[in-house]
C-alpha positions as CSV (number, residue, x, y, z in Angstrom):
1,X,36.1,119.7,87.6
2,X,38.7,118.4,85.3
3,X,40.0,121.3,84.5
4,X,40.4,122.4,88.3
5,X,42.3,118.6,88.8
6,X,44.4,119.3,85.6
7,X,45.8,122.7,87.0
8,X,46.4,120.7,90.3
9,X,48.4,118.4,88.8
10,X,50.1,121.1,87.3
11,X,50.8,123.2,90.2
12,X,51.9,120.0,91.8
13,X,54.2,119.1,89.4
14,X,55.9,122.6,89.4
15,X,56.3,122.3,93.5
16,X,58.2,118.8,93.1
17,X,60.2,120.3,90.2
18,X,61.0,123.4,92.4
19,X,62.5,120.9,95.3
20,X,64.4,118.7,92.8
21,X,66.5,121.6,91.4
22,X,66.5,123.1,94.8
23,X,68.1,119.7,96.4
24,X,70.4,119.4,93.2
25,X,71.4,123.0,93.4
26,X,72.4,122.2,97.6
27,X,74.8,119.4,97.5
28,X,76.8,121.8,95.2
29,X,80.0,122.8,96.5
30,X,80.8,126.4,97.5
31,X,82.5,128.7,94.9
32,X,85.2,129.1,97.7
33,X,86.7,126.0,98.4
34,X,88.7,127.1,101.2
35,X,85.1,128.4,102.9
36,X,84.9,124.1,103.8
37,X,87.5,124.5,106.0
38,X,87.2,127.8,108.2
39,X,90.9,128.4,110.0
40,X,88.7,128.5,113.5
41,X,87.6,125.0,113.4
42,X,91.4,124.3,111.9
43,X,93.0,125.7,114.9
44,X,90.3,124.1,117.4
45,X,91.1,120.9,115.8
46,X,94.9,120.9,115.4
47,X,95.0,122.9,118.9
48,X,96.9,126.0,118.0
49,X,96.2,129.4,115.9
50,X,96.0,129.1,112.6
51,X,96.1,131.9,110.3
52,X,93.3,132.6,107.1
53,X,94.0,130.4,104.8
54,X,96.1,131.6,102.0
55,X,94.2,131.1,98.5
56,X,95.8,130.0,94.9
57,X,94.7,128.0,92.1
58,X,96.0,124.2,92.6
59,X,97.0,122.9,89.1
60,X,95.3,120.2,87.0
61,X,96.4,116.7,87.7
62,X,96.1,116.2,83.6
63,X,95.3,117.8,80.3
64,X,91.2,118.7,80.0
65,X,90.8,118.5,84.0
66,X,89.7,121.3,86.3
67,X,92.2,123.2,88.5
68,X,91.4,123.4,92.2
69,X,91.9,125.3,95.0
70,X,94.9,125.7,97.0
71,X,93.9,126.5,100.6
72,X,97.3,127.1,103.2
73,X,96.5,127.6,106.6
74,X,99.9,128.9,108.5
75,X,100.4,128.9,112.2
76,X,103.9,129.6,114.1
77,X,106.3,126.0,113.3
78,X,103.3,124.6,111.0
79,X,101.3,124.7,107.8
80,X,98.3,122.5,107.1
81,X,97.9,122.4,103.2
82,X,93.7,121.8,101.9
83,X,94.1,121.2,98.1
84,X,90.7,120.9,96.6
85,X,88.8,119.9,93.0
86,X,85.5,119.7,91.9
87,X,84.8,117.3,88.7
88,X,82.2,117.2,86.9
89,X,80.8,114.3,88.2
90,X,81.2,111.5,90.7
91,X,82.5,109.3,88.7
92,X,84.8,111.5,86.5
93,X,86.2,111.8,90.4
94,X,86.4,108.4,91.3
95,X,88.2,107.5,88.0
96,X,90.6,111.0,88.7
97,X,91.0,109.2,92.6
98,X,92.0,106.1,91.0
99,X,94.4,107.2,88.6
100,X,96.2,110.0,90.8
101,X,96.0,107.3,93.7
102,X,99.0,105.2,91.9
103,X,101.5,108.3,92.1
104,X,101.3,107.8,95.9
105,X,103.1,104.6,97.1
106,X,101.3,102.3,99.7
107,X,97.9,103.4,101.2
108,X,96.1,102.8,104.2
109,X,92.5,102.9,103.5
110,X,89.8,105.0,106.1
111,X,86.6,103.4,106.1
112,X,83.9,106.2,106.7
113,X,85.5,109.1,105.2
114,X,83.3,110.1,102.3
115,X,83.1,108.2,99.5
116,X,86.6,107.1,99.6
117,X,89.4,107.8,101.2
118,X,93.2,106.6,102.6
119,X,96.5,107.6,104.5
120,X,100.0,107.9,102.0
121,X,103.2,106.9,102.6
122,X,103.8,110.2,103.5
123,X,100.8,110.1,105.9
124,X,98.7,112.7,103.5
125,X,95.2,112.2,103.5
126,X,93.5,111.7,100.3
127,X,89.4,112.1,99.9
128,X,86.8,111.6,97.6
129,X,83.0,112.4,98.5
130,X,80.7,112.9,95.4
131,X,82.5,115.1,92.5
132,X,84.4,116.8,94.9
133,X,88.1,115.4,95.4
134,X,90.6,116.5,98.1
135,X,93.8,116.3,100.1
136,X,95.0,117.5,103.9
137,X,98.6,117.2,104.7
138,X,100.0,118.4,107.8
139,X,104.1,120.1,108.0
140,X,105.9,119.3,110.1
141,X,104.0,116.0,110.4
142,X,105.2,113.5,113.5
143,X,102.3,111.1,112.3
144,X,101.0,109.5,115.8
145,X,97.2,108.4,116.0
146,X,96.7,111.9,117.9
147,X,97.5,113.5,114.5
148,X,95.8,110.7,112.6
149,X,92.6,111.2,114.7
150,X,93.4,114.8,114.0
151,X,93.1,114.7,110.3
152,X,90.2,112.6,110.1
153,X,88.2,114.8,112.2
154,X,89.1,118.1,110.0
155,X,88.3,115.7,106.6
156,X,85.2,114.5,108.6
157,X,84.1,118.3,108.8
158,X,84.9,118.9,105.0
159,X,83.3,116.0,104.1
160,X,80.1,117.0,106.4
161,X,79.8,120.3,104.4
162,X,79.4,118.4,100.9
């Protein structure tokens, strides 16, 4: 009898193990950055066709940070730009957000957008959710709340997928 309740307890312990790493293992971002954002839902979004995105390694902000990912999405007159890092932890991010958010100028903070996130001066959008750290800018951009509605909903998507 005990021994029957010890490999129970055993067995049982192995099945919440199994879901821990398997939960741990799924808020993981994808290897391919760019994969977040497919060019369908970009085009659907921004209302014209946009191209594949165009893949490159983004450089690192500082000295002992990752690079990113570099995703540019061309359409005919336009070019949406998805620049994306992964730390290697939420709070390595958060303090990478911080510091990166001073080279910038004024912000205009989005509640509801991942962890954190806000508008530049030169109407960029900037995004934190978890370890993962990114930015969306639009060219040409004639920033009107269309376009600002816009650019929430594709970071909204990105952000959905984390």
């Amino acid at each position: 009898m005990i021994h029957s309740r010890k490999l129970s307890l055993i067995a049982a312990t192995f099945v919440v193990i199994t879901c821990v790493v398997h939960s741990a293992r799924a808020a993981d971002p994808p290897a391919d950055l760019c994969s977040l954002l497919p060019a369908a839902e970009v085009s659907k979004t921004l209302g014209r066709a946009y191209d594949s995105p165009q893949k490159s390694v983004a450089p690192r902000p500082f000295p002992n940070t990752a690079t990113g990912t570099d995703c540019n999405y061309l359409a005919k007159g336009s070019k949406l730009w998805f620049r994306a890092y992964v730390d290697p932890s939420p709070s390595a991010a958060a303090d990478l957000f911080a510091k990166l958010s001073k080279f910038y100028g004024r912000q205009t903070p989005i509640a509801g957008l991942g962890d954190e996130a806000y508008f530049d001066e030169a109407h960029a959008l900037h995004v934190r959710k978890g370890k993962v750290r990114f930015y969306i800018n639009l060219d040409p951009m004639d920033f009107t709340p269309a376009i600002e509605k816009q650019l929430k909903d594709v970071a909204s998507r990105i952000t959905g997928r984390l």
